[in-house]
Structures are given as C-alpha cells and as structure tokens.
N, C-alpha and C positions, 0 to 999 in steps of 0.2 A: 333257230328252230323253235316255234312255239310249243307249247304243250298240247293244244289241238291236233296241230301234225306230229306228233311225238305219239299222242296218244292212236291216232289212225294207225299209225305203221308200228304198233306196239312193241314201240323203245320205251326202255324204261331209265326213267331220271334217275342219276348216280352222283357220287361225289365229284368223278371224270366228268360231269353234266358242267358241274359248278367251274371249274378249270376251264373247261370251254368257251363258257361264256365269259371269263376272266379274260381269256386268250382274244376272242371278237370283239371285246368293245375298246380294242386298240384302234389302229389308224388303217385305213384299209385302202390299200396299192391298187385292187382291181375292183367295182363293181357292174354288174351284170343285171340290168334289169327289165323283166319281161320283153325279152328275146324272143323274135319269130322269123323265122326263113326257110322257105319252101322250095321246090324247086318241082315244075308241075304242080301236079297235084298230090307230093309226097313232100306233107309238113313232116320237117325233120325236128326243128327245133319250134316249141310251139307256147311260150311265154316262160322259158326258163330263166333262172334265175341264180346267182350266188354273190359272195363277194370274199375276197381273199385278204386277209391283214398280215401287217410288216411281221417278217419272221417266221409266217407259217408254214407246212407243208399239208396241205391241202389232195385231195384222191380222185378223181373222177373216174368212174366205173360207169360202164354203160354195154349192150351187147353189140356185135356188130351190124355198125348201122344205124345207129341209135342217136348219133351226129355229136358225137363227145370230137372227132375232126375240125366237123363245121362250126364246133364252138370256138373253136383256137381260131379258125381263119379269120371268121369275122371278132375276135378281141384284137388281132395285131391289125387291122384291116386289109386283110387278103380276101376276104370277101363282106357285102355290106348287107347288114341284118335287111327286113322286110319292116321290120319296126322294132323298138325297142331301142333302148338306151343301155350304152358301153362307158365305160369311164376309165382310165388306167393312168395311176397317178396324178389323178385329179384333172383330168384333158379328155373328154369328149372324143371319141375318136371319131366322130362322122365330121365332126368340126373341124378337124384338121388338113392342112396344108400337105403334098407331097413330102415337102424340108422336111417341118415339122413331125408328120410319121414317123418318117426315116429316124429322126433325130431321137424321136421316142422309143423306137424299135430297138436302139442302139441299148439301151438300159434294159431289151428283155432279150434274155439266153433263150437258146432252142436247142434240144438235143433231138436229131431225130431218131426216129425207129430204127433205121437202116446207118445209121451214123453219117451217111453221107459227107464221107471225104473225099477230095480230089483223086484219083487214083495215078494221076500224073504228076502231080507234085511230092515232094517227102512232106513229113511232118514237121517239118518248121515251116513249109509254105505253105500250108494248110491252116497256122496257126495264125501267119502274118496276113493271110487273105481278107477277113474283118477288120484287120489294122487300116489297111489301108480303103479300105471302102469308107471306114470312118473314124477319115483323119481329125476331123470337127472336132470327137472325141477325148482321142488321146493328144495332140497339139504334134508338131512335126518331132519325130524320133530318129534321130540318124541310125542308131545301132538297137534294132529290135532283139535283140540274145537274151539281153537277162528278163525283159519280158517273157520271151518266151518259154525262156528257163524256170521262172516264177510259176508259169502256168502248167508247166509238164510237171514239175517238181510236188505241184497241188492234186497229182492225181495218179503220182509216184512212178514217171516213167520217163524221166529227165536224159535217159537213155539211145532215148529213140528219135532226138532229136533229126536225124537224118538219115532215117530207114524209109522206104515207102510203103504205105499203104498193104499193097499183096504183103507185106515182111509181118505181119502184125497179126495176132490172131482174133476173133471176133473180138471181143471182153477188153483185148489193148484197144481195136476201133474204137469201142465206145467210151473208150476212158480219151481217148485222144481227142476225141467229138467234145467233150464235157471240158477238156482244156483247153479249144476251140472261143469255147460257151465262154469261159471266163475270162479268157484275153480281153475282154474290153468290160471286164468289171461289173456286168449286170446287177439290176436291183431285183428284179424278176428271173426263174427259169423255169421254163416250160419244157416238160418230159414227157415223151410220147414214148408210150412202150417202154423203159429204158433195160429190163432185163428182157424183154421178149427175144429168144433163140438162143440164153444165154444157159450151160451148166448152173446144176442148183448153185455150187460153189461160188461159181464167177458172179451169178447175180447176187450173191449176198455180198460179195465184196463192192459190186457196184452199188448196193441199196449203203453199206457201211460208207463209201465214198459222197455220196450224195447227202448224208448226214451229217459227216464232218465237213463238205459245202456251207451247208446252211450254217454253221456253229463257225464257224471261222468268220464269212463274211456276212452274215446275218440276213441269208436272200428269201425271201418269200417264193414256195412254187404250186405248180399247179404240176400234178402227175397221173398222167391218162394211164392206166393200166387194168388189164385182167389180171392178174396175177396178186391171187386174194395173200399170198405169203407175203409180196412187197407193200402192200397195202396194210397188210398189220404190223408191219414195223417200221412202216416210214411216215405213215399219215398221222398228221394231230385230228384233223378231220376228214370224214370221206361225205362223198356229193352220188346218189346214183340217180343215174338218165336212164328216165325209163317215159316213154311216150312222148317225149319231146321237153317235158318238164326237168327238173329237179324232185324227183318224185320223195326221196328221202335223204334226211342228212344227221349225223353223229359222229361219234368216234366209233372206232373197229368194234370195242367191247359190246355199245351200244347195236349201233346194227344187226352185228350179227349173232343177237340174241332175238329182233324182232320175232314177230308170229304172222307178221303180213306174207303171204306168199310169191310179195314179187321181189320183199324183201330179202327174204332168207333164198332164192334162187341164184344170187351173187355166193352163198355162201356153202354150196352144197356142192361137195365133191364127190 
C-alpha cells in the first residue's frame, strides 16, 4: 500500500505500517492482478488487485455483492477472469491444464460457509472423501485412521470419528469441515464466512482454532468475512471491496481509524 492510497483513505502510517511491510516483502503464494469480470452489464470485479505471502492471514471485507465470491472462483479457476492475470504458487492459472489445476487445487483448503458435509456419510468418510479424489497426493494409504485421527485430533474432536453429521452441532460442523481442509495438508486456506451463524463463544474458539492452524503448519490464508470482531483478531492485514477494486488496505488498527467514509462504514456498528 503506497502512501498516496494511504494518504486518500486517511490511514495513518504507524510502527504496525513498518511490520507490514516487513511481513509483504516475503515470498507471495497468491497474486492477483488487475482482475475484471462482468456478468452483463454488472462489473463486479473491476481491476482488483492484491497478493497474499507465506504465512499470512490476510481479510477480505466487502458488502453483499461486492464479488469478494467471484474473487475466490476465479483464483482456484471455478470461473475465468474477463482479463487480468492470476498467479497461485508461481502457475498462471489460465495457463493451466485440467491435471494440472486439480493438482494445484490439492495444496488450497476451502472451508465453506455452510460447512458442507456429506450428510450421508460419518465423519471419517467425510474426512477420507479428498483422500481419495487425490490419491496423486498422498501416494496409496491402506489404513486412513491415523490420518484421520491426526486431522480430528488438530481441531480437538477425535471423538467423533464416527458420529454423522445431524449428531454434530453447528461450531463441531465447522470444525469438522476445517479437518476435512487439512487431511491433505494444504499450503493455502481459504475461509468463507467461517464464524457466520456461529455463538459469540463458538466463534472465538473457531477464530482461536484457525490461528493455532496457521502457527502449526505455517499456511497462508485468505478470510472472506463480515464479522468486523473476527477480522481484528485474525487478520495481519485486511483488503476492502468496494466498487470492484481493492479500494483500501492495512491492518485492523489502521483502517479503522481512516476518515474516508467508505472506509470507516466497515467499521460502524
């Protein structure tokens, strides 16, 4: 973030400025540059822009609608920019092969909003479901258990290895969803929502869960969220979408003290 846009959206340069930039001129897993994709004549994304480095946790804020979605589709290639150049772990994603995607995809977690578990299966075959989609991965496993036990174990619910789905209550979904995410080791996760419908309680322990994530296996992520509480205690930096752009970016402190008005509307409860 230069001091030009710093100075527009009046953030003001701090010590945590200096940390920032300490943290960005690392090696950077995702870049994003000038992005455009319309659909009609409703420019959703309209030369946005960011880039994510190893290790960080990253915020995307945006209001509904605002296409912080149609950012994630088109970074894993679920859907294909109008222009604009993608990069994730150094590979072009317009450049790439079916394999290749797939293969790429394999290194980025996704937790969804809705957790999206089988509701037919328990929670170990929910867990061994990605095993086997990509066996490429992990190479042939005859007895998936302690895998999977490693992964339940990682989000403290080792328990439940064979309850279904209805047996679970929200907050265990999404933890279940998140052990899901890391059975096949991801370098990247991407969180959509991940406390949305959740008790304050429940989502602070999911925010505390996702923290000791990153600090264990060292993953860089990107976390779509409204939920200005999880966003000051998880993000090292936030991203807001506002017109299709990247209209502003800092850390929590920074933002939200700007005096821009479309700034400080993320921040007004």
């Amino acid at each position: 973030m230069n001091s030009k846009h710093m100075e527009k959206t009046g953030i003001v340069a701090t010590k945590e400025t200096q940390n920032l930039e300490s943290k960005t001129n690392g090696k950077a897993v995702i870049r994003i540059k000038d992005v455009c994709k319309s659909f009609g004549d409703n420019k959703v994304l309209n030369g946005f822009n960011m880039e994510l480095y190893e290790g960080e946790n990253v915020v995307v804020m945006g209001k509904s609608g605002s296409g912080k979605s149609v950012m994630i589709k088109c970074l894993v290639g679920l859907l294909a920019p109008d222009s604009g150049y993608i990069e994730v772990m150094g590979k072009e994603i317009s450049t790439l092969d079916r394999q290749t995607l797939d293969e790429l995809r394999s290194d980025i977690g996704f937790l969804f909003q809705g957790s999206a578990l089988y509701d037919s299966m328990t929670v170990r075959e929910n867990l061994e479901f990605p095993m086997r989609r990509h066996k490429e991965k992990l190479g042939y496993v005859s007895d998936t258990t302690s895998l999977v036990l490693e992964a339940l174990e990682n989000v403290g619910l080792a328990h439940t290895m064979d309850l279904m789905p209805t047996e679970l209550s929200g907050g265990m979904k999404r933890r279940i969803a998140l052990a899901r995410t890391l059975i096949l080791k991801p370098k990247i996760i991407l969180y959509d929502e991940p406390t949305s419908g959740l008790d304050p309680i429940t989502a602070k322990e999911i925010i505390e869960l996702m923290r000791s994530i990153q600090n264990k296996y060292g993953t860089s992520s990107i976390i779509i969220t409204h939920d200005v509480d999880c966003a000051r205690v998880i993000s090292e930096r936030m991203i807001l979408l506002v017109d299709g752009i990247n209209y502003a970016e800092g850390t929590y402190a920074q933002l939200s003290v700007s005096k821009d008005p479309k700034v400080d509307a993320f921040f007004k409860k």
